[in-house]
N, C-alpha and C positions, 0 to 999 in steps of 0.2 A: 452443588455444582458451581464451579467459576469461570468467568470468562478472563482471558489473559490476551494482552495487545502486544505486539511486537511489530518492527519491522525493521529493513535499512540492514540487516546483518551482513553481509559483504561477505562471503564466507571465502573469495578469493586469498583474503588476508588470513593466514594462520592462526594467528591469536584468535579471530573472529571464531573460524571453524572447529580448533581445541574448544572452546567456550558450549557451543554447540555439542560436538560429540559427549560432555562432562552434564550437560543438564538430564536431571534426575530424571531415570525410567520409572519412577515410583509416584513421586510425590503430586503428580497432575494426570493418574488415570480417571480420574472421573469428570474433568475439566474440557474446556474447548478454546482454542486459541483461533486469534486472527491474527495472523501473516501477512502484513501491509508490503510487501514487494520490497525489490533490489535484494534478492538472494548471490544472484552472479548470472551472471552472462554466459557462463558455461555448461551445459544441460549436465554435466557428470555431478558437478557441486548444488545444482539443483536437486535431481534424484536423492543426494547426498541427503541433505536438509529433507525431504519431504519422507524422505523415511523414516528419520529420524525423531521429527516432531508426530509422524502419525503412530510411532511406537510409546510416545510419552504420554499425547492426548487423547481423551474417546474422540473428539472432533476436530478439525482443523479446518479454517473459510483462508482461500489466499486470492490476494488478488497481483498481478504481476507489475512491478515497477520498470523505470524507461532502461536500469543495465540489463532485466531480463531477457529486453529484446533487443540486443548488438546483436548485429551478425558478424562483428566484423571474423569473430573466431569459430564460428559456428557456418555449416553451409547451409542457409534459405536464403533463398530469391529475396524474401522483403520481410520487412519487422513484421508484418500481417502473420507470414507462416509462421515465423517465432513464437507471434502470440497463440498462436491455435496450437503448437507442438508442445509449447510448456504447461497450456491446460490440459491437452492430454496427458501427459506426463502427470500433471496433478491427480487429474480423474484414477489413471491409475496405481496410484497410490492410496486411495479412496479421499482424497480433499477435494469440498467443495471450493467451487470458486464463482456461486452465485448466492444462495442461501441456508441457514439453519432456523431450525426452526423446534425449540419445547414449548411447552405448557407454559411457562416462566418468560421465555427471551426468546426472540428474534434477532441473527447477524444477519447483512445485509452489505453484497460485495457489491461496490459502483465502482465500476470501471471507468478509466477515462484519460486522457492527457495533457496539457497545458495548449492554451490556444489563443496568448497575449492579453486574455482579458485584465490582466495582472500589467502591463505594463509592453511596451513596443522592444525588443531586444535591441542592445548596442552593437556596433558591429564587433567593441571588444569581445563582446559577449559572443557574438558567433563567430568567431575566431578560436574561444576557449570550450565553449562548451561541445564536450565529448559528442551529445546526440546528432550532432550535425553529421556526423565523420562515421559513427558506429551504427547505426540507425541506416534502414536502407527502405523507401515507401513504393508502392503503384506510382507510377504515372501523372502527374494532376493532383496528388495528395500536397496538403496545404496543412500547419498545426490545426488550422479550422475543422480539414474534413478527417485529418486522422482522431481530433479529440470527439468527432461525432460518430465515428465508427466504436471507435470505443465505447462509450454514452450509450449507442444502442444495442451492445452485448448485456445490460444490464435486462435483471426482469421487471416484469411490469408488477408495479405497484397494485395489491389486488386487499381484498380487505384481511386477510391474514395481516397486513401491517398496519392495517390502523389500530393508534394508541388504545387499550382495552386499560380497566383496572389488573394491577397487580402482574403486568405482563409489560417488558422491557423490550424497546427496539434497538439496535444499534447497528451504524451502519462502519465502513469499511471501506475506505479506496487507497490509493498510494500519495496520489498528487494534493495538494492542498485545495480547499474548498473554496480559502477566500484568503487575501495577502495577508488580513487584520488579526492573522491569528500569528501571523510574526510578530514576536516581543521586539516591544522599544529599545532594547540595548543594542540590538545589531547595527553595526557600524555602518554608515553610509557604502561605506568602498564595498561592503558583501551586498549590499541589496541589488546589485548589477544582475543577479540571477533572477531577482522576482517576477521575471517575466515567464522563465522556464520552470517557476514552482506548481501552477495549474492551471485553473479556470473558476470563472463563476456559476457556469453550468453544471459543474461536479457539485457545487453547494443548491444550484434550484433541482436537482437531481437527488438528491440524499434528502429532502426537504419533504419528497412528495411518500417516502416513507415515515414520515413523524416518527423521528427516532429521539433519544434522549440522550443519547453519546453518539460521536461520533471520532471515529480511531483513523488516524494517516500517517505518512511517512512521508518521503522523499528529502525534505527541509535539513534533517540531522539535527534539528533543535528540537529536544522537548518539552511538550507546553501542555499544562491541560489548564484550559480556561471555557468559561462557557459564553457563547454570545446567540442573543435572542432566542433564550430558552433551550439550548444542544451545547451541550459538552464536548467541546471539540481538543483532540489527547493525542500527543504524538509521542510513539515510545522507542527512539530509534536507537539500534545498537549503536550503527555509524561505523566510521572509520579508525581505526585503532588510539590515532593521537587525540581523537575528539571527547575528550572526556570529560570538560569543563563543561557540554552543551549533550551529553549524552550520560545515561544513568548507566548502559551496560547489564540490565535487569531485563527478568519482564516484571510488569506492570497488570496486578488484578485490577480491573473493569465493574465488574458485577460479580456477587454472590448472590445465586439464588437457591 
């Protein structure tokens, strides 16, 4: 059995979605993939993807990224119901969107948002960036209290995850865990976003399952490097032109 990471597939753009409908209904029945978010914003190309990948894999763990909750084109009151209407949707389709769990391996969905721990936002930056606009919260919600609402949809670390011999953890969120896992080549003028890539709490959060990889999205850069013993692996499809800083694949994980 393998584990296979993906995320970032944008399936709004056509090329993304042909890519999608073309992967093989054979070759990963016995496999399980994690679905690191930003499918679309749309529940119809949602459905779309979640059938699709539960027809290819025995498993599938997803966890939802910040375009899955616009409402702007979708009708809920607040990104809250968004999020609870696309795990429905997940559930049934039969994807997890909390844990797996064999003999071998453990995945492990942490949910969660950005909450400036990464950096204070410019106003350029909240000018540009989409979530300000598409994104719709409660009342009083703060990046602070929406990245904590999130945070505690996660499950509670129980001893099923502590590290055992011959048995794998890996964990699974959308948003980055920690900025340092952005390569040095990124241009000053793009780092303007790294406020809105995550939090430090999604990384003391995936920590307290001592996992040995750990898989994300949102960035559009993929990286797999390991910092203080966790393998941290980003495998995003991206945006159609993004192809210098996106493989376009998925990416095996674990063979167990």
């Amino acid at each position: 059995m393998r584990v296979f990471a993906l995320s970032d597939l944008h399936t709004d753009y056509p090329e993304n979605k042909r890519w999608l409908t073309k992967m093989s209904h054979w070759d990963y029945q016995d496999d399980w993939l994690l679905l690191a978010g930003d499918i679309s914003d749309r529940l119809a190309l949602l459905e779309h993807c979640f059938a699709t990948v539960t027809r290819n894999f025995a498993k599938v763990l997803f966890v939802p990224g910040n375009h899955d909750l616009w409402v702007k084109r979708e009708p809920y009151a607040t990104s809250i119901d968004k999020y609870h209407a696309v795990l429905a949707l997940a559930k049934a389709h039969g994807i997890e969107h909390q844990q797996l769990h064999s003999e071998r391996v453990s995945c492990i969905a942490v949910h969660g948002w950005y909450d400036y721990s990464f950096g204070q936002p410019s106003e350029q930056l909240k000018a540009a960036w989409v979530d300000y606009r598409a994104c719709r919260w409660p009342e009083g919600y703060t990046e602070q209290t929406i990245c904590d609402y999130f945070l505690a949809q996660n499950a509670v670390p129980t001893e099923t995850h502590e590290k055992k011999p011959k048995h794998t953890v890996i964990t699974c969120s959308h948003f980055l865990p920690r900025i340092d896992v952005m390569p040095d080549f990124i241009p000053h003028k793009h780092r303007i976003v790294y406020p809105v890539l995550g939090s430090l709490k999604i990384d003391m959060a995936l920590r307290r399952y001592n996992p040995s990889i750990h898989v994300y999205g949102h960035s559009h850069v993929n990286v797999d490097t390991t910092i203080a013993g966790v393998r941290y692996l980003n495998n995003a499809f991206a945006y159609p032109q993004e192809k210098r800083i996106a493989r376009k694949r998925l990416k095996c994980i674990y063979r167990g």
